[in-house]
N, C-alpha and C positions, 0 to 999 in steps of 0.2 A: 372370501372368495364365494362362489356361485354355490358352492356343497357346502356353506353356513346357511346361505336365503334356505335352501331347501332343507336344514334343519330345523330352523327358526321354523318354517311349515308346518313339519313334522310336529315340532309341540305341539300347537293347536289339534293334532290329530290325537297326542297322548292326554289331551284334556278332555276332549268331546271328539273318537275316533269314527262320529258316523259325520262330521262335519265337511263339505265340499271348498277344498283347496285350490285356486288358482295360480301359478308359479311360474311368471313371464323369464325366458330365458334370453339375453343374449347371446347367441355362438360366437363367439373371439378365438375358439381355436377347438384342435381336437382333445388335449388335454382334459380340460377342466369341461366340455362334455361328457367325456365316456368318464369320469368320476360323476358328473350328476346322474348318467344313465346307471352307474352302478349301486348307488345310493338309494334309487328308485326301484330297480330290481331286487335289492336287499331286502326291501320294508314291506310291512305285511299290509300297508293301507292307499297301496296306489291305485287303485280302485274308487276313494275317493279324489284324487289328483289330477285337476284340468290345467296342460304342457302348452303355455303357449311359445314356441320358438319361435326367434328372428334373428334374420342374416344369417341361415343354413349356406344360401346359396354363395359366401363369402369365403364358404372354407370349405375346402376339397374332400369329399369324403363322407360328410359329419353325418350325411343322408341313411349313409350305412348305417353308423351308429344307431339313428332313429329306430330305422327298420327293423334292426335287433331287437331293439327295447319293444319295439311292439309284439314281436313274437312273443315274449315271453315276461311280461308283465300286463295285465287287466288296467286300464288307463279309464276313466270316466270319461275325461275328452281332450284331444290335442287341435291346436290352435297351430297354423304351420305359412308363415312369412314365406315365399319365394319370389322368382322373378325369372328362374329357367325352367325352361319349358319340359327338358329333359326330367330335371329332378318331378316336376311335378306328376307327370308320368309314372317315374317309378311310385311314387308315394301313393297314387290313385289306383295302380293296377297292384298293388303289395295290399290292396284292402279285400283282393278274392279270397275267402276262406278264411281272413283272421277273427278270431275270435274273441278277440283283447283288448278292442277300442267301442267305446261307446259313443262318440261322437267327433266329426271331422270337418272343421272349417278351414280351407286353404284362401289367401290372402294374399293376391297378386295384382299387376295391372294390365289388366286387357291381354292377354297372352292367350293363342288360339293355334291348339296343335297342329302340327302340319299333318298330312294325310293316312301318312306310315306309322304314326302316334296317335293310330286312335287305342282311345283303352274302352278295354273288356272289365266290365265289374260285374262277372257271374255269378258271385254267391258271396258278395259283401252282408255281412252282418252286422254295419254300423248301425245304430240308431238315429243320428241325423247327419247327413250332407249339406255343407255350406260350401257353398260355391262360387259367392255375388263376383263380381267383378270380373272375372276370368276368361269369360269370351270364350272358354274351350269348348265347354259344353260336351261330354262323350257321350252320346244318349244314344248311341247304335248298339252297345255295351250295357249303357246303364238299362235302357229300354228294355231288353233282355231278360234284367237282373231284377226291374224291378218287378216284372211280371208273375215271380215267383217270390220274391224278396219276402222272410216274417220278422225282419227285424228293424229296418230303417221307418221313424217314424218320424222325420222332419228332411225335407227337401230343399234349400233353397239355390234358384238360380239367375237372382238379380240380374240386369243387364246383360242379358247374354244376345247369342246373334245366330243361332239356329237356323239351317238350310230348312227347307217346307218336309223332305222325308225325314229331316233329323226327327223335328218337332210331331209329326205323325208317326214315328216309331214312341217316340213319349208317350203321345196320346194315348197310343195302344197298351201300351204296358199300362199306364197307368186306371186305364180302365180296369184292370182286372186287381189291383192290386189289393190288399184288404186289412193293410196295416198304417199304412202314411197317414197322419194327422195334421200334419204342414205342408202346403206348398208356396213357396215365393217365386212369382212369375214376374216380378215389378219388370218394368221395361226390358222384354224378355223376346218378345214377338211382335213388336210393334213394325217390323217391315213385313210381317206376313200377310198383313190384309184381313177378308173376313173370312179366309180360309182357316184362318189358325184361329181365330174367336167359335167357330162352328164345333172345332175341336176341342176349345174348352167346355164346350157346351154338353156336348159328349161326355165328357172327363166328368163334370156335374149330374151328369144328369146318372151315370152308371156307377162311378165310384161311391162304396159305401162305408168309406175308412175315414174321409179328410174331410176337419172339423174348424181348419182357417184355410184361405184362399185369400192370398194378395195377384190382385191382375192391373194394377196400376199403373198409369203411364205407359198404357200399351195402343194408344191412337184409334182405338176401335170404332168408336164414334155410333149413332143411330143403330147400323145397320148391323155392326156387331155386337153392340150390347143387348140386341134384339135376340141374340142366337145365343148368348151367354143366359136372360131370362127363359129361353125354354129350356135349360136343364135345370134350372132354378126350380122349374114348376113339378119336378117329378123328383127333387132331391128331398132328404126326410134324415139329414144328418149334418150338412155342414149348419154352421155355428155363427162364424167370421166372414165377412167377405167386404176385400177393399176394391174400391174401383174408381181410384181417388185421380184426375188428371188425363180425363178420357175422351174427354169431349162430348159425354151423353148431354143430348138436349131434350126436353120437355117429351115427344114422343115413343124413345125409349123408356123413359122415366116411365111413364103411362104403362108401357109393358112390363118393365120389373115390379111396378107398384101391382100389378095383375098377376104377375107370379107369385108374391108375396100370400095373395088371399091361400091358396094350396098350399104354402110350406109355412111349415110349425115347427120348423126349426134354429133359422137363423135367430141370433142375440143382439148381433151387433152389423152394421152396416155403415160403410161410408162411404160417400159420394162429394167429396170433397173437390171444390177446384173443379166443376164441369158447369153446365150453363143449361139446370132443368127449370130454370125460371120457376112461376107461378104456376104454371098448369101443370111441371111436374110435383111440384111440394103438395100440392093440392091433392091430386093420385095418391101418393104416398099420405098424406091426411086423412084421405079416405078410406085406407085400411090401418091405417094406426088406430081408429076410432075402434078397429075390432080386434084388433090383432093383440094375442097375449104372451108375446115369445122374446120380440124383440125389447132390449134393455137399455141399446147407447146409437143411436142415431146423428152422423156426421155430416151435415148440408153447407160447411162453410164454402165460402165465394160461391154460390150458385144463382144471386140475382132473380130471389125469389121476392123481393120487397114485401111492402107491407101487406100484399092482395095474399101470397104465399103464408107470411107469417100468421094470417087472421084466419086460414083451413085450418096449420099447426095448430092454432090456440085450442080452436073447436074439437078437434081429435083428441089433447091432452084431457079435455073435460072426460072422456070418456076410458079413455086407454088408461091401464092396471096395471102395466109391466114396466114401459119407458122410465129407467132414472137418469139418462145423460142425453141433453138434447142440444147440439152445437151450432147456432147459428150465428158464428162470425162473419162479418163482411159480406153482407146481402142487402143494404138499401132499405132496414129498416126506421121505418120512425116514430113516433110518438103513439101514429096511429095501431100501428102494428102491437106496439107494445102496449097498448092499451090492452087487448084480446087477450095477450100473453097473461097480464096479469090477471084478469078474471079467472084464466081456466086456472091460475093457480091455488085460487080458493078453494076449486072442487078438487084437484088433483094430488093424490097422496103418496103419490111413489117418485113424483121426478126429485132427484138431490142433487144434480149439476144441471145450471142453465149459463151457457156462453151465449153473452149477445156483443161479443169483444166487438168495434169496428164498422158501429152502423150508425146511427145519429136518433135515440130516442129522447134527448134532451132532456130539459127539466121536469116538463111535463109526463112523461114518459117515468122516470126514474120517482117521479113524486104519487105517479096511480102502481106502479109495482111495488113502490113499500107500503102502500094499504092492503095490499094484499098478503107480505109478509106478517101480519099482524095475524092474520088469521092459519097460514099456510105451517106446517108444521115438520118437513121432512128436508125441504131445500138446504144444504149444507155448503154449494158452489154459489157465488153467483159473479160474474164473470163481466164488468161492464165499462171495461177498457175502450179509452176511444172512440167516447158517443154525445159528446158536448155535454156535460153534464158541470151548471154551476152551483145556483140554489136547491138546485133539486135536491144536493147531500142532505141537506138542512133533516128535511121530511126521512128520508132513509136511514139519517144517524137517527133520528128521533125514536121510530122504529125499532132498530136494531141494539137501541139500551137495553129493552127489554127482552130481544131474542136469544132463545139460547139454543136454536139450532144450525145459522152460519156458522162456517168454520174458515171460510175462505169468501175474502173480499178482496176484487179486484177492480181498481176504479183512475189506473191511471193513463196519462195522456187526456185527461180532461182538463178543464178549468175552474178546480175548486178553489184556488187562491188562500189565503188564510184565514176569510172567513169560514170558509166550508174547513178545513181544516182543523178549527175551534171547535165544528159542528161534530167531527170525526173523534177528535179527543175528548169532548165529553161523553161520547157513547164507551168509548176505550175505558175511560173510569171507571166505568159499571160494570162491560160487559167482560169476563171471560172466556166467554164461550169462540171468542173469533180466533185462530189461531195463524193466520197468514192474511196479511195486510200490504195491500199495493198501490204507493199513489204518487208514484213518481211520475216527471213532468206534468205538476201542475201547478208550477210559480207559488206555493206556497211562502215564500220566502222564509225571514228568520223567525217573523210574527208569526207563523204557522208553524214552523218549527220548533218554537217553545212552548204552546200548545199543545204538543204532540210528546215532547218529553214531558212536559207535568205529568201528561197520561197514563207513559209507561214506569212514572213514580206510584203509580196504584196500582197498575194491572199486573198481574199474575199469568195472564192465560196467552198471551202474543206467542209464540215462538221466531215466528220471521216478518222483519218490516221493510220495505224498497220506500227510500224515498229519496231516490236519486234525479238527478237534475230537476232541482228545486231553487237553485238560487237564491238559499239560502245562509252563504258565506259562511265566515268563521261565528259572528254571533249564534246562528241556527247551532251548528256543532261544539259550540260552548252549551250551551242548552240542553242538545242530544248525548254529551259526554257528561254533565249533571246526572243524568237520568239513569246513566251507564252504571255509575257509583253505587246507587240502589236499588235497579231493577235487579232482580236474578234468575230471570226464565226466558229473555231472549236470548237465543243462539245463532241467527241470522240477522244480520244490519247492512243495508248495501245502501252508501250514501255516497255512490259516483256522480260525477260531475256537480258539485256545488262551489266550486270554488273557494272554500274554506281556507285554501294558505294554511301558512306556518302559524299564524296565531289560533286556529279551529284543530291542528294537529296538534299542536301543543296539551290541548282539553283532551284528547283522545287518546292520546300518547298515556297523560295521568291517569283515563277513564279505564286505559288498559291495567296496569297496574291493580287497582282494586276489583275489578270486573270476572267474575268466575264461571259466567255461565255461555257469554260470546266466543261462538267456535269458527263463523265465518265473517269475517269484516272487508267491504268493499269501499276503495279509496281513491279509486282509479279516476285520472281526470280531474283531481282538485287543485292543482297551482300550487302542491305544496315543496317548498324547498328544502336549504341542507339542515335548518334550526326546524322546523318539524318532520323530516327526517330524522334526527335525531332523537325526536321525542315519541315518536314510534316504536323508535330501538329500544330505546329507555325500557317502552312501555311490554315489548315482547319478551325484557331480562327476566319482566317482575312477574308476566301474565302466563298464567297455567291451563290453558282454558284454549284457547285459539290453536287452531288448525288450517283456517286458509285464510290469507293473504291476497287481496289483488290490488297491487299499487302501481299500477301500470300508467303510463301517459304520463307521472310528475316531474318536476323543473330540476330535483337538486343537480348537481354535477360535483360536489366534494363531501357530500356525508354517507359516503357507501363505506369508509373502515368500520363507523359506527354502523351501521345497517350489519355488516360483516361480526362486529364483537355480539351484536343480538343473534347473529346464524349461529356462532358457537356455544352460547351461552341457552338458547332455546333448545328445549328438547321436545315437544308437541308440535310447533308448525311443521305440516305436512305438503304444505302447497304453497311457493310466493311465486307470485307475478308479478314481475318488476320490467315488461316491456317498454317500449318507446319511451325511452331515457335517454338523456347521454351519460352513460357509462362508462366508453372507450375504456383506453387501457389502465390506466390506475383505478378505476370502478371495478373491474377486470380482477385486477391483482387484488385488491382487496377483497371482492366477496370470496375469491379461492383461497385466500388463509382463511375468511369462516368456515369456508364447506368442511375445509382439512381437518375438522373440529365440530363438524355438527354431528350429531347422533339420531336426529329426526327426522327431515324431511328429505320426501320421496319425489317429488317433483317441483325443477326451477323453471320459469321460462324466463328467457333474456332476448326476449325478438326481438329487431331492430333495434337494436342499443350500441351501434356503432362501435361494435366488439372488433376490433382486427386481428392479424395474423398474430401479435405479440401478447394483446390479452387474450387468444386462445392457448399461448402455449402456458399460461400462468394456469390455467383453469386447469389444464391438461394434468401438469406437476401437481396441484393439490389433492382434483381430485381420483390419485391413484390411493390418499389414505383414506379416502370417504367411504364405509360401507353400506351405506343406507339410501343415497339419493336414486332413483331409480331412471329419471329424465332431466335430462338438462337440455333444454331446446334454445337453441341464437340460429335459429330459422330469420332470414329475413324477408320481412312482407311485402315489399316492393321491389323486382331488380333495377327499377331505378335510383334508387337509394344511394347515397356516394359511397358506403362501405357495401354494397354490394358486391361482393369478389368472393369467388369461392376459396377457403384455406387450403395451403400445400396439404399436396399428399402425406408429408411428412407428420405436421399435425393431425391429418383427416387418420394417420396409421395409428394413434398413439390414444386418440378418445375410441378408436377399435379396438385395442387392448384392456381398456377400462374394465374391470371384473364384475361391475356394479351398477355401472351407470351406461343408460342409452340416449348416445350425442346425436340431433339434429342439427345441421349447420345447412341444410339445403337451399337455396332462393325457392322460396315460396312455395315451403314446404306446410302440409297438409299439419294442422294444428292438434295437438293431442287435448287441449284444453280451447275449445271452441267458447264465444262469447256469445251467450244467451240474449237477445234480441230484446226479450223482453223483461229479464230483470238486469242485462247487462252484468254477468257474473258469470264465471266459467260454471258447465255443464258436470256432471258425475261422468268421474273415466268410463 
């Protein structure tokens, strides 16, 4: 039941009791709440304990319960799911005078009080307010509160939709306020106009508390990022500031780059997604040449080409402080990166360069590994997506003997297997590289055996992508060779190569001996019920593995065995076994594994043509499962021909579940999102 998770917690507190716990509840009923809420007011360490609740709003009452518990136990931070407007109310106006929650993110959609529900938060003592989504916004209240507030020091209110006096009571509070460290305004004030940018400018230029500022995607454009740099020029504390999706063009840019010479404080800056072209990269060039504060500068899609990237270059000869400088997808070329790499000769502090997404080609990629040769700090370098063939050639060559990359990323080029070859004889030698990325670039199997010889020497890899390579089962006979005696990879993501059952089969036995692979990506390879099966096999034997993403494959009849591996594993923590067909006897049989597994915390079954009869198999098993934490058969398109929402009957029964939280919605919001660019799900 729910008062085990939170024991099983508890250890970890009696092992290392200053350690910070998080402990996702779902509410199923009054019962077996007000036991976890008594279990928590027992113990001497909910202090360190962040409560995240969901589906309050589903059962009558349970709100009460909370409110108790906050009275009278000290909470690090609560996390709190709703969807009524009322409870939300109570929970926001129950935070005047408590003194027992240190942090409060509410988690709703779009919900915006009506008029006679505004809340007063006079003398909250949280430490941070999350807000994002909620559209309520009480800042007639908050404003008030925060005026005097000495304890909230994290703000955020994403997306919100603030009237012009709301937002000018904020302003005013926040002007004076002398504790906040955070505020998130992302798409916050974007129908205000430059009335509301004037106001931030204020908030900048007087407040001397807050040390990050996101104001992103607030439409501001010229006129208002004009008004945002004059508080810039008089601030002497903020740190952070995003201002990513704004639409600044070139002659704001000139003005923030002119505020920047007066403040000697900000670190980090991004302008990501706005259109300052050349003449504003340049401005900003211009005082990087002097400036010694700022650390991580973001200029991705700004359309500064190569005229912009050749100031950049000339300012890094000179600039002390800069280590992360991003320029993805701005119309760079050969030329540009020619500049780039000379200033890298003088330059001793940059350690990440993104040039993901522009076109510096061979030429380009073969003058910046002479300069690695001499360069001694760079540990990123980032060169996805820029036509890059023979140019590896010169870079591997390079980089045998460097031993300060840590991360290379080079795919979506055209290295083919020659470049490849070039790739794995540097891998021989080099330990130093720890993260290697060269998926989509038709290396095929010839390149892919190249690449396992390599990881038969090297020691220092930890994570390799080399996904859609069209490299079939050959390649992955090769790469599960290498499986057998490598022991220091622990990420492999070899989606879409089409490997089949013959390339699963090597993988399946690679698993078996293999002790150091914790993530393995399979998604998208053609493989059927005989390498199905040998996957199973391989997760009996394999002690090591933790996620799983097998999503998009053909089998439709080796899910028992898929099923006898759920029971039989006790480490996988995560499988993804989406767009499948599954249907109902896929169905029935993974729910005898689950009824029997003791490991894993999250399934997903999107669109796997699951119906009303293999919900109810899933339903009945897993009442014995006490571990699995998510089961999602969310499906991704409601056109889909098993698109039907299941009876209420079922939808009551995965709600009684003790353990497990059931998505079954059409086109429901993903809890494991797929990474774009390594094509792997994301960390929850």
């Amino acid at each position: 039941c729910r008062v085990t998770a939170y024991e099983k917690a508890k250890s970890y507190w009696l092992i290392s009791p200053r350690i910070n716990v998080t402990l996702r509840f779902l509410v199923t009923d009054l019962e077996s709440l007000q036991q976890l809420s008594d279990c928590i007011r027992n113990d001497g360490n909910s202090s360190f304990l962040n409560l995240h609740l969901i589906g309050c709003d589903n059962v009558k009452n349970s709100l009460e319960i909370v409110l108790r518990l906050l009275k009278s136990v000290s909470l690090l931070g609560l996390e709190y799911d709703g969807k009524n407007a009322k409870n939300m109310h109570k929970l926001l106006e129950s935070m005047n005078n408590n003194q027992n929650l240190g942090t409060l993110k509410v988690n709703s959609t779009c919900i915006r009080f009506n008029a006679e529900e505004k809340v007063n938060l006079e003398q909250i003592s949280l430490k941070g307010l999350n807000m994002d989504q909620l559209r309520i916004l009480p800042v007639s209240g908050l404003g008030k509160s925060l005026a005097q507030n000495r304890s909230l020091t994290r703000l955020s209110l994403a997306n919100g939709s603030p009237t012009k006096g709301e937002f000018e009571d904020l302003t005013n509070s926040l002007c004076v306020n002398s504790t906040l460290k955070y505020l998130g305004l992302r798409n916050h004030f974007a129908d205000l106009g430059t009335e509301a940018c004037e106001m931030v400018g204020r908030i900048i230029m007087t407040n001397r508390s807050l040390v990050e500022l996101d104001l992103s995607e607030n439409k501001m454009n010229d006129e208002g990022a004009n008004l945002i740099c004059a508080g810039l020029r008089k601030n002497d504390c903020l740190k952070k500031l995003f201002l990513d999706e704004n639409n600044i063009g070139p002659l704001s840019c000139v003005a923030l780059a002119d505020s920047l010479r007066s403040n000697s404080a900000l670190t980090q800056l991004s302008l990501a997604t706005n259109i300052i072209g050349c003449v504003g990269s340049k401005a900003l060039a211009t005082v990087l040449k002097e400036n010694r504060t700022l650390t991580e500068v973001d200029l991705t899609s700004n359309r500064i080409g190569d005229e912009g990237a050749i100031e950049l270059a000339k300012s890094l000869v000179r600039n002390s402080s800069l280590r992360t400088l991003t320029l993805w997808k701005n119309r760079i070329t050969c030329d540009g990166a020619k500049y780039l790499a000379a200033a890298l000769l003088h330059n001793k502090r940059l350690s990440t360069l993104t040039l993901y997404g522009n076109n510096i080609s061979d030429n380009g990629t073969i003058i910046l590994a002479k300069s690695l040769k001499v360069q001694t700090c760079l540990k990123e370098l980032w060169l996805a997506g820029n036509n890059i063939g023979h140019g590896v050639h010169a870079l591997s060559n390079v980089l045998a003997s460097n031993n300060t990359v840590e991360v290379l990323v080079l795919h979506s080029n055209r290295l083919l297997a020659d470049g490849a070859e070039s790739i794995a004889d540097m891998l021989a030698v080099n330990n130093t590289i720890r993260k290697l990325y060269i998926g989509f670039n038709n290396i095929r199997s010839e390149g892919a055996g190249y690449i396992a010889e390599a990881l038969k020497k090297n020691t220092g890899l930890i994570e390799l992508n080399i996904g859609a390579n069209s490299f079939g089962a050959e390649g992955a006979m090769s790469i599960s060779d290498a499986l057998k005696e490598n022991n220091t990879l622990s990420i492999l993501n070899m989606w879409d190569n089409n490997i089949g059952d013959e390339g699963a089969i090597c993988i399946g036995e690679a698993l078996s001996d293999n002790t150091s692979l914790e993530d393995l990506y399979l998604n998208n390879n053609e493989i059927g019920d005989t390498g199905t099966e040998a996957i199973a096999d391989g997760l009996l034997m394999n002690e090591s593995l933790t996620r799983l993403n097998f999503a998009g494959n053909e089998t439709d009849g080796a899910f028992s065995e898929l099923a006898s591996a759920l029971a039989g594993n006790h480490t996988l923590k995560v499988l993804d076994c989406s767009c499948m067909p599954i249907g109902v006897e896929g169905a029935a049989a993974i729910a005898k594994g689950l009824r029997d597994n003791t490991g894993l915390h999250y399934l997903l079954l999107r669109s796997c043509q699951i119906d009303e009869e293999g919900c109810q198999y899933l339903a009945e098993n897993l009442v014995y499962n006490e571990t699995l934490d998510v089961l999602d058969l969310s499906i991704s398109s409601p056109y889909e021909e098993f698109a039907s929402e299941i009876s209420p009957d079922i939808a009551s029964r995965f709600a009684k579940l003790k353990t497990c939280f059931v998505r079954h919605e059409l086109n429901y919001p993903h809890t494991l999102d797929f990474n774009p660019d390594q094509s792997g799900f994301c960390e929850m």
